[in-house]
MIMAR-830089 format. One record per residue: residue number from 1; residue in three letters; x, y, z of N, C-alpha, C in turn. Coordinates in Angstrom, 2 decimals, always signed. Example, Ala and Ser with C-alpha at 12.3 -4.5 7.8 and 13.67 -1.06 7.14 Angstrom:
BEGIN
(pt 1; ALA; (+13.19; -5.69; +7.80); (+12.30; -4.50; +7.80); (+13.20; -3.30; +7.80))
(pt 2; SER; (+12.85; -2.25; +7.08); (+13.67; -1.06; +7.14); (+12.90; +0.03; +7.87))
This chain:
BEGIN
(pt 1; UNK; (+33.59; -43.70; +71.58); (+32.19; -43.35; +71.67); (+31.35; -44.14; +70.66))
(pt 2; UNK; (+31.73; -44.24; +69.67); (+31.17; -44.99; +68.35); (+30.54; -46.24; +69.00))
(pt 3; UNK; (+31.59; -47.46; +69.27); (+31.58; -48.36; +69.85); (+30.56; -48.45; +70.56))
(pt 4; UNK; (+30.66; -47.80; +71.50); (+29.40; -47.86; +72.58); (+28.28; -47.55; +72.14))
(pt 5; UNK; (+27.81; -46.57; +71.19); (+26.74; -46.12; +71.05); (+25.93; -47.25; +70.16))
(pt 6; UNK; (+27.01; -48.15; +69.28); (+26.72; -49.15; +68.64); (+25.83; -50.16; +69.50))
(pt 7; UNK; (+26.69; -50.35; +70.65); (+26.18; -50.99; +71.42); (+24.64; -51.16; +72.35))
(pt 8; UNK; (+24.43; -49.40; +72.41); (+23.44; -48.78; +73.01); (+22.43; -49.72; +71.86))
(pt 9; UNK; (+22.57; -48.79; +70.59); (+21.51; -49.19; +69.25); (+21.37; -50.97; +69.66))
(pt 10; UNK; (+22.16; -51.88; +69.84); (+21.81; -53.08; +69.66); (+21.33; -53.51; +70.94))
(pt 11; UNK; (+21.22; -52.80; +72.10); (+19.75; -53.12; +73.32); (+18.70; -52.64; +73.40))
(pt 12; UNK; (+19.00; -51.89; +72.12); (+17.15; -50.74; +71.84); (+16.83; -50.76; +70.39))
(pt 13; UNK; (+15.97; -51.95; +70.73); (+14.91; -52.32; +69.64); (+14.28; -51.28; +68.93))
(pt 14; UNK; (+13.60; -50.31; +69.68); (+12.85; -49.55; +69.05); (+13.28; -48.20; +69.94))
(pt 15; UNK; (+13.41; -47.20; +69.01); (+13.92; -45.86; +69.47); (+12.62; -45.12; +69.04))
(pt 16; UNK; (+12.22; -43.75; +69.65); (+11.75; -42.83; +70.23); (+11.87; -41.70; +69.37))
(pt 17; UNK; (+11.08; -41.84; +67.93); (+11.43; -40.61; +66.95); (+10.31; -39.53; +67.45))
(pt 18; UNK; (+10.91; -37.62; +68.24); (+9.46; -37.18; +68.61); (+9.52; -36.51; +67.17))
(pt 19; UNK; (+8.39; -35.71; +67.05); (+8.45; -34.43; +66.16); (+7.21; -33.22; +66.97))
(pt 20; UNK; (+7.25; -33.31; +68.49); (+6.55; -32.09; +69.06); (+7.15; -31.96; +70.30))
(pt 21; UNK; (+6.13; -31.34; +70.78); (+6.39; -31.28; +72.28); (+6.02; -32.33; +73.23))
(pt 22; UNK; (+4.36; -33.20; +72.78); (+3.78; -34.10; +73.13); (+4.71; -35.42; +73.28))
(pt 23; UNK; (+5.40; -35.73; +71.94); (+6.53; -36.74; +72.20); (+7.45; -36.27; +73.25))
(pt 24; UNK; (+8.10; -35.15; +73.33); (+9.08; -34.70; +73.87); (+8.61; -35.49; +75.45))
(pt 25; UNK; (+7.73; -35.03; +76.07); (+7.17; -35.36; +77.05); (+7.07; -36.39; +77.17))
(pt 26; UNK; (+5.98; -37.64; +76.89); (+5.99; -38.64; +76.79); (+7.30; -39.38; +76.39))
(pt 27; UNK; (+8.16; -39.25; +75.96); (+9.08; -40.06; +75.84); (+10.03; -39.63; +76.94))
(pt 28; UNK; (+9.96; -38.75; +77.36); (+10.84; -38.69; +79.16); (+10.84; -39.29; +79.90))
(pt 29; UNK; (+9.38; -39.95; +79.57); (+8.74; -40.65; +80.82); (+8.81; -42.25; +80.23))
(pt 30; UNK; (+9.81; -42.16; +79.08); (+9.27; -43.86; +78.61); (+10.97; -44.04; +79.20))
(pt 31; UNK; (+11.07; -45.96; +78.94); (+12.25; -46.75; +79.43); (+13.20; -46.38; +77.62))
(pt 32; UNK; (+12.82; -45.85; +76.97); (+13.44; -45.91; +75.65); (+14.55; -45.46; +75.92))
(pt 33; UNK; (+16.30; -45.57; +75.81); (+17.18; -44.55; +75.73); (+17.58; -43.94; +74.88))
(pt 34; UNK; (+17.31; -44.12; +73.23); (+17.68; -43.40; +72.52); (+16.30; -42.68; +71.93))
(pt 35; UNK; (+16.37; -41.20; +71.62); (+15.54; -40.49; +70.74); (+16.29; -39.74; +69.94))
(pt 36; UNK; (+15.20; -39.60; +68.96); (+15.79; -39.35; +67.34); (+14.62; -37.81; +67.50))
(pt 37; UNK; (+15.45; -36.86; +67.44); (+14.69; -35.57; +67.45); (+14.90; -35.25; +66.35))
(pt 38; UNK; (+13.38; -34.48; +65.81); (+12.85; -34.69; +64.20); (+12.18; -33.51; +64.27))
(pt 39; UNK; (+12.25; -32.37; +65.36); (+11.41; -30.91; +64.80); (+13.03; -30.20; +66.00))
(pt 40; UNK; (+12.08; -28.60; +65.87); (+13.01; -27.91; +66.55); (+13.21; -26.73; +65.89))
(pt 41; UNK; (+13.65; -25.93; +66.00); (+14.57; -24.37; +65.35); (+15.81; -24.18; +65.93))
(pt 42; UNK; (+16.53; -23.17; +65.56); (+17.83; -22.62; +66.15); (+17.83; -22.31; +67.78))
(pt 43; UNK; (+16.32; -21.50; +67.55); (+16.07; -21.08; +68.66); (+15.90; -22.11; +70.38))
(pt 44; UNK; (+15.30; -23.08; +69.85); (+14.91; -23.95; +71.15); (+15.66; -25.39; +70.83))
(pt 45; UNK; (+16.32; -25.73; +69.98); (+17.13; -27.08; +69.81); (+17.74; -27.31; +71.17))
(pt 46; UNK; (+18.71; -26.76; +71.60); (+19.67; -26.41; +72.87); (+18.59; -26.99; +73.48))
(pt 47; UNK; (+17.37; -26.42; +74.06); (+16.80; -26.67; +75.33); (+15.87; -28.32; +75.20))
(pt 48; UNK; (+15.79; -28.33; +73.86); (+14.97; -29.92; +73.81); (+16.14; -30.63; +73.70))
(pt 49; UNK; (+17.03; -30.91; +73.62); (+18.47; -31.39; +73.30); (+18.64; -31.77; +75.38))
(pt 50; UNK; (+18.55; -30.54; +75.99); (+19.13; -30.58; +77.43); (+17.98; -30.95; +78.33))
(pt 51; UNK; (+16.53; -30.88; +78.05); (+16.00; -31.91; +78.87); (+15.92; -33.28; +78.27))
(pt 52; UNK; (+15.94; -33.47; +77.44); (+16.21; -35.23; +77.11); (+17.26; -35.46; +77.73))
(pt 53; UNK; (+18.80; -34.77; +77.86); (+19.68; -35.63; +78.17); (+19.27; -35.80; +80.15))
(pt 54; UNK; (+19.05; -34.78; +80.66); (+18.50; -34.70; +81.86); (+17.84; -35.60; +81.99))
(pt 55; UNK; (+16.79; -36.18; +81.41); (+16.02; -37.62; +81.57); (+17.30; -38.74; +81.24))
(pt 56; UNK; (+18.24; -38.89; +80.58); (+19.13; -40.16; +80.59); (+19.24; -40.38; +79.42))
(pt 57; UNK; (+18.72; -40.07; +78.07); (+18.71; -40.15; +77.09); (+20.00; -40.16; +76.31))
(pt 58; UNK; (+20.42; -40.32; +75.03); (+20.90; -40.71; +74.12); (+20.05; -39.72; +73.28))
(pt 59; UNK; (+20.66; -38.69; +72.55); (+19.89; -37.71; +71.44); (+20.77; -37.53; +70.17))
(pt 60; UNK; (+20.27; -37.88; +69.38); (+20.65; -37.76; +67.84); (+19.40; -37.05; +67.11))
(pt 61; UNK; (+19.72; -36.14; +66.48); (+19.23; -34.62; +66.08); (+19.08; -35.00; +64.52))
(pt 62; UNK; (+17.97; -34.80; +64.00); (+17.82; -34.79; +62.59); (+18.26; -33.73; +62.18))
(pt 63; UNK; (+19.05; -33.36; +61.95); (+20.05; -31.74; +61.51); (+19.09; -31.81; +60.05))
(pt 64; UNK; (+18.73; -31.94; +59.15); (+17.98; -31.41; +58.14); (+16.38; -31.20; +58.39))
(pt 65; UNK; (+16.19; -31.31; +59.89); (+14.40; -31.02; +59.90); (+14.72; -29.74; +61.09))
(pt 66; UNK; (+15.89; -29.57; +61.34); (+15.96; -28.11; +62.24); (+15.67; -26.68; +61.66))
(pt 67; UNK; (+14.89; -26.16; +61.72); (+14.80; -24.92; +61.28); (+16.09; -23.87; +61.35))
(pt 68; UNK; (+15.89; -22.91; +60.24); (+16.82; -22.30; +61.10); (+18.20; -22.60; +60.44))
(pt 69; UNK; (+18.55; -23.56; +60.19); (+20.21; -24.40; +60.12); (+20.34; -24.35; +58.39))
(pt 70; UNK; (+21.28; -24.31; +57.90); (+21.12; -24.64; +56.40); (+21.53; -25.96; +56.64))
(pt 71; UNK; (+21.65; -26.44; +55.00); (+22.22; -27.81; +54.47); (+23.93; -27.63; +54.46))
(pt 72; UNK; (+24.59; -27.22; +55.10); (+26.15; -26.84; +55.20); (+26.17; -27.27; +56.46))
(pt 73; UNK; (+27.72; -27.53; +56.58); (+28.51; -28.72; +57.58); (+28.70; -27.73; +58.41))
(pt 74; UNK; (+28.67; -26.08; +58.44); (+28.93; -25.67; +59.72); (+27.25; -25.51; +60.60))
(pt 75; UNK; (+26.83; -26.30; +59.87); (+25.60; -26.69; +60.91); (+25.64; -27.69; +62.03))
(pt 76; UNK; (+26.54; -28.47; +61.40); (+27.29; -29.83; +62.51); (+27.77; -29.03; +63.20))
(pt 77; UNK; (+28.52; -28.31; +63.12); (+29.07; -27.47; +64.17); (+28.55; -26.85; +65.00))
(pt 78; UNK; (+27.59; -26.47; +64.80); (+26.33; -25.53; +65.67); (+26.16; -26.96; +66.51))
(pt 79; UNK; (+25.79; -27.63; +66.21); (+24.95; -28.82; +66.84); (+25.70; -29.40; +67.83))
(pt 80; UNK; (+27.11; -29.09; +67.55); (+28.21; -30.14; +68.89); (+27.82; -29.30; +69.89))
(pt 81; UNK; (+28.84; -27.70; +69.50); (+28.96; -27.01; +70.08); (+27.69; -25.88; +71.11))
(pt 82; UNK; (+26.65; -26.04; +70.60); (+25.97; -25.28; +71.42); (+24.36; -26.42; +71.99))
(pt 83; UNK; (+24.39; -27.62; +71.40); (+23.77; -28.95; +71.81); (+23.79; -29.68; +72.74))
(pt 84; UNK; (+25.13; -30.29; +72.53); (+26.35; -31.34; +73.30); (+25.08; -32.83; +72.79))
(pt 85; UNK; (+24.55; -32.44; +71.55); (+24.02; -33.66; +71.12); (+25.06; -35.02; +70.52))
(pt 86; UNK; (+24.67; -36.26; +70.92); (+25.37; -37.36; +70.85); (+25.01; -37.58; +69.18))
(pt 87; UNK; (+24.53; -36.92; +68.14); (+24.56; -37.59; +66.85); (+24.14; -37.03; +66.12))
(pt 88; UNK; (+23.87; -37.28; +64.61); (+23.10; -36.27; +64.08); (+22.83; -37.63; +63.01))
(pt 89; UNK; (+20.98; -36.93; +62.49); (+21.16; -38.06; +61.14); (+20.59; -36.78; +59.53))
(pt 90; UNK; (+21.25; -37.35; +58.71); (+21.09; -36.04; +57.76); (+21.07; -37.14; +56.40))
(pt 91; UNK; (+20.80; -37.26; +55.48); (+20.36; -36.79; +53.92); (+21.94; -36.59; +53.37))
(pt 92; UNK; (+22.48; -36.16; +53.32); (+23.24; -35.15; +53.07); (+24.72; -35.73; +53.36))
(pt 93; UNK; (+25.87; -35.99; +52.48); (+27.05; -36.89; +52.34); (+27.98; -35.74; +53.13))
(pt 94; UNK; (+27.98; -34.12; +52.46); (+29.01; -33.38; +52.94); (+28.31; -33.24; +54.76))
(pt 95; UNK; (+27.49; -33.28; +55.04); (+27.15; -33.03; +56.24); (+27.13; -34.25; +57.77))
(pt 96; UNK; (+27.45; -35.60; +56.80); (+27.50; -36.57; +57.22); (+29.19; -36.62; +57.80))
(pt 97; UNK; (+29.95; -36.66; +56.44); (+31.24; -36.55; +57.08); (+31.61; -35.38; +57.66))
(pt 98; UNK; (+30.96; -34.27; +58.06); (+31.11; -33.38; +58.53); (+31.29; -33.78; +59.96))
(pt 99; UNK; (+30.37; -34.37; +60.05); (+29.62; -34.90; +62.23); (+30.94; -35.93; +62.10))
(pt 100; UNK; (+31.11; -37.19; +61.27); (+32.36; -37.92; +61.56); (+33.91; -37.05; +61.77))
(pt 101; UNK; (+33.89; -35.76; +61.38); (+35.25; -35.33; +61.83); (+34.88; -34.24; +63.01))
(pt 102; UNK; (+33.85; -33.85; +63.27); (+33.38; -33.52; +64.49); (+33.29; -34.21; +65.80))
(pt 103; UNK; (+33.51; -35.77; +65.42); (+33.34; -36.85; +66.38); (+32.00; -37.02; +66.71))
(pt 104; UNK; (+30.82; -36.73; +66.25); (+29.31; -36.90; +66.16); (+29.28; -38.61; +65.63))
(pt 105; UNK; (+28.10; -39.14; +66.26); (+27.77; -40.06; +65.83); (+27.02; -39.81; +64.42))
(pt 106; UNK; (+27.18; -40.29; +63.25); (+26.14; -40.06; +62.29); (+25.68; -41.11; +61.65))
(pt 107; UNK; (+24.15; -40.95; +61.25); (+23.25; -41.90; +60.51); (+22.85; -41.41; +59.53))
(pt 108; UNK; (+22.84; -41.84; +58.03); (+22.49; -41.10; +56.95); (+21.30; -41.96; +56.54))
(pt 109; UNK; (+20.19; -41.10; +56.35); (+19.06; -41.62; +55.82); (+18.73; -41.87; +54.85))
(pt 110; UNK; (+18.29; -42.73; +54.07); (+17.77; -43.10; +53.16); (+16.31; -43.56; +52.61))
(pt 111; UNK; (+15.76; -42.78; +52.17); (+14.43; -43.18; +51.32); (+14.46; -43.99; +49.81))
(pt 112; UNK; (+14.07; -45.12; +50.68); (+13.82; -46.42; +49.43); (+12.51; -46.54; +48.65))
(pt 113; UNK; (+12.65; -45.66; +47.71); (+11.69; -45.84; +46.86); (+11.54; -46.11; +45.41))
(pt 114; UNK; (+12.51; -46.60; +44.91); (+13.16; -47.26; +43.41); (+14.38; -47.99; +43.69))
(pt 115; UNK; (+14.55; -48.40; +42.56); (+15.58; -49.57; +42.32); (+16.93; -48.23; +42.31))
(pt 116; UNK; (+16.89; -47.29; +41.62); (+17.77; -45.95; +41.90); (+18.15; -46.04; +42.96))
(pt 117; UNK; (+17.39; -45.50; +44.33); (+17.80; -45.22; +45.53); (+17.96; -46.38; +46.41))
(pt 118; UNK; (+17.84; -47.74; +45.89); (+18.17; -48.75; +46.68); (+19.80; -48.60; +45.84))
(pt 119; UNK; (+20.41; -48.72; +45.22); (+22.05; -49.14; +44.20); (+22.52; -47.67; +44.91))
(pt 120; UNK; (+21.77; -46.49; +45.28); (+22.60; -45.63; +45.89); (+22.92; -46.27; +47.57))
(pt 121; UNK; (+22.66; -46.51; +47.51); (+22.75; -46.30; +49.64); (+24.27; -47.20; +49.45))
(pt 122; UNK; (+24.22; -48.67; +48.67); (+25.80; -48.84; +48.92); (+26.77; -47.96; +48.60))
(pt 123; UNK; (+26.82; -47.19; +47.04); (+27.85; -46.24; +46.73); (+28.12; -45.23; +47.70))
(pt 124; UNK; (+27.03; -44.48; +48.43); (+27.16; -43.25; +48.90); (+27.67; -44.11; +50.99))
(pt 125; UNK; (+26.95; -45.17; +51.53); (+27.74; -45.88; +52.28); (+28.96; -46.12; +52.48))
(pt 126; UNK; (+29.48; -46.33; +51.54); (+31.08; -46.86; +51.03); (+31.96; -45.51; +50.94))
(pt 127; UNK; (+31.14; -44.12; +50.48); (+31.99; -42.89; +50.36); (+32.20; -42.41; +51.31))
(pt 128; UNK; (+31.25; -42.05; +52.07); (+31.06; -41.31; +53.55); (+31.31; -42.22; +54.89))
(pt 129; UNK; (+31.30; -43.46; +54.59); (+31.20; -43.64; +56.17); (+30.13; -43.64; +57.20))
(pt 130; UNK; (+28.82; -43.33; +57.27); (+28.41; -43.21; +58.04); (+28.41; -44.60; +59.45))
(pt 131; UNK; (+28.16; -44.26; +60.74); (+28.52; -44.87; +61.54); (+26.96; -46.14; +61.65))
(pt 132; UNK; (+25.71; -45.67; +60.93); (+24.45; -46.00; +60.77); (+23.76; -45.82; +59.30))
(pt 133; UNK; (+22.96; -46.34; +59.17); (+21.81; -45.85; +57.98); (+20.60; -46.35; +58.70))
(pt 134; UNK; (+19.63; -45.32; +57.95); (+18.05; -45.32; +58.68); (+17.28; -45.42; +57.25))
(pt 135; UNK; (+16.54; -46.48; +56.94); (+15.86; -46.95; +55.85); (+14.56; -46.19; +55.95))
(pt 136; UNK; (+13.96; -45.54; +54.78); (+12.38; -45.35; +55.11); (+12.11; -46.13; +53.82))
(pt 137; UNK; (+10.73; -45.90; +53.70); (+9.91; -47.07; +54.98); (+10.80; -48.05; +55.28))
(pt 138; UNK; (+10.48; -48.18; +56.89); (+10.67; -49.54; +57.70); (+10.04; -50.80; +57.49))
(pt 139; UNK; (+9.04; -50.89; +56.57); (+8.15; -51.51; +56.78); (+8.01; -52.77; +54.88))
(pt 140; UNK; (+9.77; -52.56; +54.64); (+10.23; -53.58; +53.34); (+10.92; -54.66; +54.17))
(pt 141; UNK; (+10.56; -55.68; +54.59); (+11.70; -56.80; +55.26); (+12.60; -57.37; +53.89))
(pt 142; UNK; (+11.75; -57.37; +52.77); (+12.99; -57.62; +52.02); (+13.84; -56.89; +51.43))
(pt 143; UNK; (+13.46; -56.13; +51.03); (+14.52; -54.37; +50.65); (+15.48; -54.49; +52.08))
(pt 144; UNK; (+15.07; -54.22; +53.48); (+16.10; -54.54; +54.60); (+16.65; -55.10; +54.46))
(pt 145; UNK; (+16.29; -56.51; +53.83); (+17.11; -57.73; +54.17); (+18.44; -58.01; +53.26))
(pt 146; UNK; (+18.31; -57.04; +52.14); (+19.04; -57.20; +50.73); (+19.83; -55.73; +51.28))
(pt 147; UNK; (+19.49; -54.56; +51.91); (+20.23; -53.83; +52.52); (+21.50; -54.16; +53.39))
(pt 148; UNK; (+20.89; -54.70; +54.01); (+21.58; -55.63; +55.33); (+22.95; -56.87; +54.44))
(pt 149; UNK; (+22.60; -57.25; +53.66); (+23.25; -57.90; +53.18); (+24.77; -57.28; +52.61))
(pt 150; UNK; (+23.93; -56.32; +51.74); (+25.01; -55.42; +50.86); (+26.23; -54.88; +51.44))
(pt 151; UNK; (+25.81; -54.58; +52.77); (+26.03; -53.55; +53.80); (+27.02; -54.22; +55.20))
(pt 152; UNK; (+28.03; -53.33; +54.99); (+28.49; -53.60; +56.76); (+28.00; -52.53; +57.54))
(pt 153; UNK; (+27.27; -51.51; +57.42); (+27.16; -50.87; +58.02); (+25.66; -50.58; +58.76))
(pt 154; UNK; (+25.74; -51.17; +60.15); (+24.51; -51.08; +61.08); (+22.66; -50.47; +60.20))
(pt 155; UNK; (+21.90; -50.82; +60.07); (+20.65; -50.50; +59.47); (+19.55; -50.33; +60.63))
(pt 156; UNK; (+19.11; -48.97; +60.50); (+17.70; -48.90; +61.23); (+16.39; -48.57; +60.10))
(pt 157; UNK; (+15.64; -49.37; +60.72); (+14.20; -49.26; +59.67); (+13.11; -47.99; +60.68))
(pt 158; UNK; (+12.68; -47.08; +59.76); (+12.18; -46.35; +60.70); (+11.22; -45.77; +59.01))
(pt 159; UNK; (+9.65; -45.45; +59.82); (+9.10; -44.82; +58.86); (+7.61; -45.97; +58.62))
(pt 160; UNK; (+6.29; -45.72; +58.64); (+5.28; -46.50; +58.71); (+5.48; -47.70; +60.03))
(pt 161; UNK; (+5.98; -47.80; +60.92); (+6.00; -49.23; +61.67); (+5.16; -48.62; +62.25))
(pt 162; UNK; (+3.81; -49.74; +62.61); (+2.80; -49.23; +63.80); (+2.33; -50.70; +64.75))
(pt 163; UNK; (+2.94; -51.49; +64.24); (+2.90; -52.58; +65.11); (+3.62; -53.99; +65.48))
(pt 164; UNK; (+3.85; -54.89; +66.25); (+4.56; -55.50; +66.96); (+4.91; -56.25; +65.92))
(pt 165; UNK; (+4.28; -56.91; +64.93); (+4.67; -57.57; +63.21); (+5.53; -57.07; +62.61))
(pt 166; UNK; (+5.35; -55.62; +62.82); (+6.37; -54.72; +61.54); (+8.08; -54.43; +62.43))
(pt 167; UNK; (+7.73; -54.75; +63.77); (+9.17; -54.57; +64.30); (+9.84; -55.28; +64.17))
(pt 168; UNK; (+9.34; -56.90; +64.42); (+9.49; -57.83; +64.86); (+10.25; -58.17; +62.77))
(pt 169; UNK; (+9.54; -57.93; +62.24); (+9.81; -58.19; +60.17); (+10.96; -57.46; +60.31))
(pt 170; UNK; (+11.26; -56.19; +60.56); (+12.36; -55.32; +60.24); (+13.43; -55.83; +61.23))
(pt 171; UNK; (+13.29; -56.36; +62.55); (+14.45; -57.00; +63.00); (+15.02; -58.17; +62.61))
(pt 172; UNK; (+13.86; -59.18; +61.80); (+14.31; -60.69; +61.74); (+15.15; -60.04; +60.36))
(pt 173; UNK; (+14.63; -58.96; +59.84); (+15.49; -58.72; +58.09); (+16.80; -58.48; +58.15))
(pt 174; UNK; (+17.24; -58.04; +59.43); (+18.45; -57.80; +60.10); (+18.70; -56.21; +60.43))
(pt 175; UNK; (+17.60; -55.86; +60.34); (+17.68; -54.38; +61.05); (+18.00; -54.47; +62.50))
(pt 176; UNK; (+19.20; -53.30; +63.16); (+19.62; -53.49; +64.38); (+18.53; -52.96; +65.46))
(pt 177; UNK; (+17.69; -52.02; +64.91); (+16.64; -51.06; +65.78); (+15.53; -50.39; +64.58))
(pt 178; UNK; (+14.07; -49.99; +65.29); (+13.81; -49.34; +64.21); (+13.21; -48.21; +64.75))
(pt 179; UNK; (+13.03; -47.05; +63.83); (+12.74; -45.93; +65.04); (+11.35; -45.45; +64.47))
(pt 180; UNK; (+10.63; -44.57; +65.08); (+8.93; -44.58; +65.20); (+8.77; -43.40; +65.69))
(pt 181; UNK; (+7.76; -42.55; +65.61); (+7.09; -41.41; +66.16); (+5.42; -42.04; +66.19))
(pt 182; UNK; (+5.48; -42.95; +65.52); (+4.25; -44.02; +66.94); (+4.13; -44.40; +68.24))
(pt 183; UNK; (+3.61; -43.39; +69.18); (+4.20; -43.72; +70.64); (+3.33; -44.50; +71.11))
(pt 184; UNK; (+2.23; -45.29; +70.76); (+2.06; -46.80; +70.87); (+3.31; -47.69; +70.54))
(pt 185; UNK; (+3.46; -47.92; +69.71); (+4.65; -48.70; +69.47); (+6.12; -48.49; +70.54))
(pt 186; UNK; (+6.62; -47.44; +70.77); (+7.19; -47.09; +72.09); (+7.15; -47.96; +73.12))
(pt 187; UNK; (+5.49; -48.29; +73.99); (+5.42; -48.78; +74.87); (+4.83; -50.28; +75.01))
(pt 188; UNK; (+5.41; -51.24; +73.49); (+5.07; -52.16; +73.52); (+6.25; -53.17; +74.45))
């Protein structure tokens, strides 16, 4: 599954981050296949989870913006089992390898905002495994590019991109995809 999904990420430039209902919608209706779901509760995850996949989608679940869920790995568990979501992206190292022995795809995020949290992403990369990392802001081609370097492990830039320059910077930096809750950017 890994494999492939790798594969998915490297024909989709730009992925489909919602955080409402408005995205939810509109992105049903877009050619995007992967979305990165970024709101939700306990209560209705399941059902935004099962009409995306019904549209054809690819869904990876921000497990730390779900209501409802704590910061504990038997939250991954909630998420296979009552989801049937393809991924999860989390913050969070014990919750990361949690989804990798769950067989979840996982992406661990990272906010680059010091020289600190740039020297972390290789250490904590190298511990956990993740199958992805998602850079915020998207919108450093050279922080990416020195990411990308450091790194064997796949990079998405996601966070401020609002136009065809900033995709186009974060891919030449060697980002594989970058993801957006700009749904202009979506349908460029």
């Amino acid at each position: 599954m890994r494999s492939q999904l790798i594969e998915e990420f490297e024909d989709c430039p730009v992925i489909a981050a919602i955080k409402d209902e408005e995205g939810l919608k509109r992105c049903i209706h877009s050619d995007i296949p992967i979305v990165f779901v970024l709101y939700g509760d306990i209560c209705n995850i399941s059902q935004i989870v099962s009409r995306l996949k019904k549209a054809g989608k690819t869904v990876i679940i921000h497990i730390d913006l779900i209501a409802g869920l704590s910061s504990k790995e038997i939250a991954v568990t909630y998420i296979k089992s009552v989801t049937h979501a393809d991924g999860i992206i989390s913050t969070r190292p014990a919750v990361i390898r949690q989804a990798k022995e769950e067989g979840l795809f996982a992406i661990m995020r990272f906010f680059v905002i010091d020289s600190m949290a740039f020297e972390s992403i290789k250490r904590q990369t190298e511990s956990v495994y993740p199958d992805m990392i998602e850079v915020l802001p998207g919108v450093m081609p050279k922080i990416i590019q020195k990411i990308c370097k450091q790194n064997r492990t796949p990079v998405i830039a996601g966070g401020l991109i609002s136009d065809k320059e900033d995709i186009m910077a974060a891919l030449d930096a060697g980002a594989m995809s970058i993801s957006t809750t700009n749904q202009k950017v979506w349908f460029m």
